[in-house]
ZAMARGU-4260 file (C-alpha; in steps of 0.2 Angstrom, whole numbers, plus 5000, padded with zeros to 4 digits):
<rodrens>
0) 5000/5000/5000 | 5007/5016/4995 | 5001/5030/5008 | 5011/5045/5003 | 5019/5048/4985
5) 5023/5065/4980 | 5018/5079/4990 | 5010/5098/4979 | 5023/5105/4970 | 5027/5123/4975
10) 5023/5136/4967 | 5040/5140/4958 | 5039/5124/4951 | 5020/5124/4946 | 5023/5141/4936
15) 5032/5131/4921 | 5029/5136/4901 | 5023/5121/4892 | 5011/5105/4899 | 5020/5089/4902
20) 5013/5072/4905 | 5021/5060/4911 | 5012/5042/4908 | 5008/5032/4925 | 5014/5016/4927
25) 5002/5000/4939 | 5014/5008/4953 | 5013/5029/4953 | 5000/5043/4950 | 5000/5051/4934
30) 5012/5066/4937 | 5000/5079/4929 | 5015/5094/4929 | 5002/5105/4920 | 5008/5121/4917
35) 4999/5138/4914 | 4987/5134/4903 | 4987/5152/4890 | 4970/5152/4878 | 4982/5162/4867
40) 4997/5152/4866 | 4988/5136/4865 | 4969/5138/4857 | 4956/5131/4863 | 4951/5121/4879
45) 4944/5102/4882 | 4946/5096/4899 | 4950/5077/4901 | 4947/5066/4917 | 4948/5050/4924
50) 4933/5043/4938 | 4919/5049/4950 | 4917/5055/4964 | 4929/5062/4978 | 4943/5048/4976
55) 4944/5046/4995 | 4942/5029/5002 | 4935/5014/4994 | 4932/5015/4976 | 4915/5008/4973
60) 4920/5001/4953 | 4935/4997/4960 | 4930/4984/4974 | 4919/4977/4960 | 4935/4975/4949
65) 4944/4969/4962 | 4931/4955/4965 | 4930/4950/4946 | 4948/4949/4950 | 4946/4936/4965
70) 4950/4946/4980 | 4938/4944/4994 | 4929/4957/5004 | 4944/4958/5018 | 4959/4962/5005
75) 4946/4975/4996 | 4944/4984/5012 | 4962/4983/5017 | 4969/4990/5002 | 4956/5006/5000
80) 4957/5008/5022 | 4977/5005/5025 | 4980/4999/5042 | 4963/4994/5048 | 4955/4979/5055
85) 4937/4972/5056 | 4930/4972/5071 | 4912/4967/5079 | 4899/4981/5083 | 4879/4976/5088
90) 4870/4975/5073 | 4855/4981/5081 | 4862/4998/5086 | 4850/5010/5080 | 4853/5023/5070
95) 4843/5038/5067 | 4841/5045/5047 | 4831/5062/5044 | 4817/5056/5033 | 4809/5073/5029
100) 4812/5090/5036 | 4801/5107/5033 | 4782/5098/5028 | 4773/5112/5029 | 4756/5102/5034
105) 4739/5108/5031 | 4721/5101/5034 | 4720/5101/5016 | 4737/5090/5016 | 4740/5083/5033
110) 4758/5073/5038 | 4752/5056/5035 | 4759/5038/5039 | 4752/5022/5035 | 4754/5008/5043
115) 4759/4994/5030 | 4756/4974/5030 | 4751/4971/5047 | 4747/4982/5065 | 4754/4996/5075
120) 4753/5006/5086 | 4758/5026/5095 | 4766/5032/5111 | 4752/5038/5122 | 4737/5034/5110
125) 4729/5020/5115 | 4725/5003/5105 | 4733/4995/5092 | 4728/4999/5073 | 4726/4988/5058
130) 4736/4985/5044 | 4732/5003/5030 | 4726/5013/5043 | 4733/5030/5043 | 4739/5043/5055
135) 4737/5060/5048 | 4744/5077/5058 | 4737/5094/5053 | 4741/5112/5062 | 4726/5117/5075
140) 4728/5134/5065 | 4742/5140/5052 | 4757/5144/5061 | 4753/5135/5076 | 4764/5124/5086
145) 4750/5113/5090 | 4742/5097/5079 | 4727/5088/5076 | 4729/5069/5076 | 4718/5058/5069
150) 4721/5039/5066 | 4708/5035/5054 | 4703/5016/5046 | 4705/5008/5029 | 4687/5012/5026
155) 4688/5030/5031 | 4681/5030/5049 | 4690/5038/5064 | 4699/5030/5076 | 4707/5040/5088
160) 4710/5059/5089 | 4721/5071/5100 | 4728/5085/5102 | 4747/5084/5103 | 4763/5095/5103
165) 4783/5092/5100 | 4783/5074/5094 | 4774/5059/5089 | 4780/5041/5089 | 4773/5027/5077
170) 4778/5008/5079 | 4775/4991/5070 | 4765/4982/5081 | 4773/4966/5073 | 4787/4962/5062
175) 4775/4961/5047 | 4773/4977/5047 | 4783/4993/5041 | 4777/5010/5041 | 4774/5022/5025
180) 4780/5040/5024 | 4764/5043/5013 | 4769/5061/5013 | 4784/5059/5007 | 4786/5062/4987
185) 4795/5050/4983 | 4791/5028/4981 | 4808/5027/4995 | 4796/5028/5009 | 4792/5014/5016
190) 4803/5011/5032 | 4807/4996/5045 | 4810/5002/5063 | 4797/5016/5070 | 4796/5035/5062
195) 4797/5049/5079 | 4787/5065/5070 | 4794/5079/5078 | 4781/5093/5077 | 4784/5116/5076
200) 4776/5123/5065 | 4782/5110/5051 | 4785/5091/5052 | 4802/5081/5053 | 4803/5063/5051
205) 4815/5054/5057 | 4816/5036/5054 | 4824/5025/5071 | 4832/5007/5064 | 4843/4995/5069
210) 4862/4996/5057 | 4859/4981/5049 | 4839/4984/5044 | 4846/5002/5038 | 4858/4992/5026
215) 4847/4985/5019 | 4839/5002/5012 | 4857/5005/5007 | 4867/4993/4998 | 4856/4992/4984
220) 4855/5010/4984 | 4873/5013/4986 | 4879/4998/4973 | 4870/4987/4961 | 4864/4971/4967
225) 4870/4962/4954 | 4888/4964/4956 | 4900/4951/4961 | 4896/4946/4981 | 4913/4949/4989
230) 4910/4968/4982 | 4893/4969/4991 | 4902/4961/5007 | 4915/4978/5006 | 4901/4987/5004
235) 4890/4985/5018 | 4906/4984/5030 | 4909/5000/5024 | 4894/5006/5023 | 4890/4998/5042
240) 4907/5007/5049 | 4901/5025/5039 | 4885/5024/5049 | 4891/5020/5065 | 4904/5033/5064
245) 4892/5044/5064 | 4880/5040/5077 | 4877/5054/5094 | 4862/5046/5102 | 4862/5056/5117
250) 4863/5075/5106 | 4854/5081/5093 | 4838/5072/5083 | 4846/5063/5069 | 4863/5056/5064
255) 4861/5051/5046 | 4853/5061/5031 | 4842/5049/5018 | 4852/5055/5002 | 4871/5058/4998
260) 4877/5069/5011 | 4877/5055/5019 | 4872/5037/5012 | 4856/5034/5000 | 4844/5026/5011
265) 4828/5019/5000 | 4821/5010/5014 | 4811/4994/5012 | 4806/4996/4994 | 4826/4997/4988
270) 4829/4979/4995 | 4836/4966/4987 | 4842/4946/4990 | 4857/4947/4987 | 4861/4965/4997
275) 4853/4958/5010 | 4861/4942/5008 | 4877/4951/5011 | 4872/4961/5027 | 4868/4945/5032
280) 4884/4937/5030 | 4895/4951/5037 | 4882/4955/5051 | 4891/4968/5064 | 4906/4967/5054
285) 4914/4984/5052 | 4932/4992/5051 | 4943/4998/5065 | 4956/5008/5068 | 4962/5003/5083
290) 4949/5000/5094 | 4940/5015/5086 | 4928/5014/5070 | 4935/5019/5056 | 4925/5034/5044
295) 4924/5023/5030 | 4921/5037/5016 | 4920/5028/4998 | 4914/5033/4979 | 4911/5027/4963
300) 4926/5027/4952 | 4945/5033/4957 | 4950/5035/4939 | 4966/5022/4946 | 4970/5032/4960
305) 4963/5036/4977 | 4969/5052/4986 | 4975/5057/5003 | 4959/5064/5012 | 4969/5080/5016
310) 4970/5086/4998 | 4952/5081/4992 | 4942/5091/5008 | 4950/5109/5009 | 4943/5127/5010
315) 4937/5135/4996 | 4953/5143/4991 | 4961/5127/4990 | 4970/5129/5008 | 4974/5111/5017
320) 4962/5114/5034 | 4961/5095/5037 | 4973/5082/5044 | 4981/5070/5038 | 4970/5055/5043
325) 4981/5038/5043 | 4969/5024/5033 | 4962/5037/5021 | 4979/5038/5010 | 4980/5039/4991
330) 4988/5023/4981 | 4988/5014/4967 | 4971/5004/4961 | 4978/4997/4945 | 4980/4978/4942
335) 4997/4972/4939 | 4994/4976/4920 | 4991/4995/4924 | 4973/4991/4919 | 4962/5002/4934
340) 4950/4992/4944 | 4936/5002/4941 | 4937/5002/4921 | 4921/4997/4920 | 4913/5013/4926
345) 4907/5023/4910 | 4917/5038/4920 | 4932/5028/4921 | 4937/5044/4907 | 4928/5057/4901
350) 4930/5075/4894 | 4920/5090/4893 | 4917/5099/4880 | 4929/5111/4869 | 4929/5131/4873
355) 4934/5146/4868 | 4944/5156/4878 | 4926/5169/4877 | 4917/5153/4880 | 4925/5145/4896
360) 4927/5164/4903 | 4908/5166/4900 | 4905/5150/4910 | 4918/5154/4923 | 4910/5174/4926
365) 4895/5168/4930 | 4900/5161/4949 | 4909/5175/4958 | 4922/5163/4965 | 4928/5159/4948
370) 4924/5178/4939 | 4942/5185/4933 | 4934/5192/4916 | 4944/5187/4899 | 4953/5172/4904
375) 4972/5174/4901 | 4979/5158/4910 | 4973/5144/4923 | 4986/5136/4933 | 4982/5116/4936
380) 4998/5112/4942 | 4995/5109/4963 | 4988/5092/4963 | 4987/5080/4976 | 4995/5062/4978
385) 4983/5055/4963 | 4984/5070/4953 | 4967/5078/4959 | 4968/5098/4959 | 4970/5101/4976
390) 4968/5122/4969 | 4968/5131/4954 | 4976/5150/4949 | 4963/5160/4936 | 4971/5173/4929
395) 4962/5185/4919 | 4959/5205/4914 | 4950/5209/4932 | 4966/5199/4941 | 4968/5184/4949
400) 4960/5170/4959 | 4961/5155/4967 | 4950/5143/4970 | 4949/5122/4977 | 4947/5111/4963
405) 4930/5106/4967 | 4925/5125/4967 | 4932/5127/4952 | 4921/5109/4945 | 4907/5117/4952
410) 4908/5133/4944 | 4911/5126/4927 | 4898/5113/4930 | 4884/5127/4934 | 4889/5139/4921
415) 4892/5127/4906 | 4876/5125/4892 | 4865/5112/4899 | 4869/5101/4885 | 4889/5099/4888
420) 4895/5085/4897 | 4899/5090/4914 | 4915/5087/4925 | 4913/5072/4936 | 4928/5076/4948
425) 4943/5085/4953 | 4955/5071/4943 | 4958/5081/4925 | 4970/5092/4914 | 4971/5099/4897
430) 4977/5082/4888 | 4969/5062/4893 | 4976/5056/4908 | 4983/5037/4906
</rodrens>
């Protein structure tokens, strides 16, 4: 395992005249010495990269590779986490995932869970409610802080009714039955575990499940189901270690988000045999650091590379604010052959589209970070171990800038014709990378 390469070059070294690429070998990074690029000198402008996603961590396409390759799940997660060891955690440890947030209720369109394929039941209300039967919450008046409850039948009569403030719990009665976010626009909304409603003067959900019944809303999500089993095994380790990473049961009313700021959760509906399957098989299993969990962030494709963590989550300018943490270290993810693991991805490469210098400083002008008028030159030499832009130098007529790469990716992909291709990471230069 490689975990530290080649450091950024400085700066007297970035400001060269001419681009140079240097081919990678299976064993090094691409050394992407990319110079000043000048739209005058050199015409115009296509971007070329290599994976997706943030390159720290496990590269999803690259376990899969790895498992086509024969490796079991253990030697995947060893070499994307360098140094760490799989431990045992509950696999009934709850976590808590934020649902919705911000329903803004009405009488006209309440807050509504259904309870699905058998009986359940909430705190404080007494009886215990069949299988389709609905809970609906609407404001006693706009604005207010207080709700009307009413649990009403399959056939539309009323069961129960309450005034009630602050929260709301809802629980399968049986392990039949799972509850429906029927609020929620979206067909991922039908959970395991019970839903707390947490009531202001809008609704938040927030979904309370054991680790292992969350996986199995993940997995799938988070990796086909189809792929090779020893690929789903790294996945839900990883996935399992991410989660409890996260967890603060005694503070605050959430740990996890449903969607990619944390992991995609689809709930009951996303499941799948074979994900499940996989949960099964490494039940509890997670990653350690020591005795410590391990923040297992992966991605989709690393392009052949992953990167330190350090050089990937920095401040907008591009400045290193984070340390260096030891199993999140870039290396090689190239098969003896120099062939990447994640070839298979269809971002394994990819370009952009070719500007003009007027074009790309048109796109560039239209995010404040990235505005330096009539392009003149864009340094792309300060790259990380795997050749990510850790920053990049705009030069232009109004002066100069600088900016992280993923600033400068997000700026070009929001100003660009919603018809180019967009850039899928920070791993690219001015000529194919190898």
């Amino acid at each position: 395992m490689v975990s530290h390469r080649r450091r950024a070059r400085p700066l007297a070294v970035r400001l060269v005249a001419a681009l140079v690429l240097v081919l990678s070998t299976a064993g090094s990074a691409p050394d992407l010495a990319a110079a000043v690029w000048a739209p005058s000198a050199h015409g115009d402008l296509t971007f070329y990269g290599r994976g997706y996603g943030h390159g720290v961590g496990m590269s999803q396409y690259g376990a899969r590779g790895r498992a086509i390759a024969g490796q079991l799940a253990p030697a995947i997660l060893a070499h994307y986490y360098a140094g760490t060891a799989l431990g045992q955690r509950n696999p009934a440890t709850v976590v808590r995932v934020l649902v919705m947030t911000g329903f803004a209720a009405t009488a006209a369109k309440p807050a509504t869970i259904t309870g699905r394929g058998g009986a359940w039941t909430i705190d404080g209300i007494a009886g215990t409610f069949p299988k389709d039967a609905r809970l609906t919450l609407a404001p006693t008046n706009p604005g207010a802080t207080t709700w009307n409850l009413k649990v009403i039948s399959p056939t539309g009569s009323v069961l129960a009714t309450a005034t009630v403030s602050k929260a709301v719990i809802a629980r399968p009665a049986s392990t039949a039955t799972y509850l429906e976010l029927s609020s929620k626009t979206s067909t991922a909304n039908l959970y395991r575990g019970y839903l707390r409603v947490r009531l202001t003067t809008t609704v938040m959900v927030v979904n309370h499940v054991g680790v292992d019944l969350y996986l199995r809303g993940v997995v799938p999500a988070e990796m086909p189901s189809s792929w090779p089993v020893e690929a789903l095994k790294a996945q839900a380790i990883a996935a399992r270690s991410y989660a409890l990473y996260r967890i603060h049961p005694s503070t605050g009313t959430y740990d996890l988000y449903d969607d990619t700021r944390s992991q995609v959760y689809r709930g009951r509906r996303a499941e799948a045999s074979a994900t499940n399957a996989a949960i099964f098989a490494t039940s509890g299993r997670v990653l350690l650091n020591g005795t410590a969990l391990v923040n297992a962030l992966y991605h989709s494709a690393d392009g052949g590379w992953t990167e330190n963590n350090e050089y990937v989550f920095v401040s907008s300018t591009g400045s290193i604010v984070a340390g260096a943490v030891s199993y999140l270290r870039g290396s090689s993810d190239r098969a003896p052959d120099g062939t990447s693991y994640d070839a298979a991805s269809r971002y394994a490469t990819w370009s952009t589209a070719t500007y003009t210098r007027a074009a790309l400083s048109s796109i560039l002008a239209k995010d404040s970070r990235t505005n330096v008028g009539t392009l003149s030159g864009i340094d792309l030499s300060d790259r990380g171990v795997s050749g990510r832009l850790i920053r990049v130098v705009l030069t232009g007529s109004l002066g100069t800038k600088t900016v992280s790469g993923s600033v400068f990716v997000a700026a070009f992909n929001a100003g660009r014709p919603a018809t180019d291709p967009p850039m899928r990471n920070t791993l690219f230069n001015t000529a194919p990378i190898p």
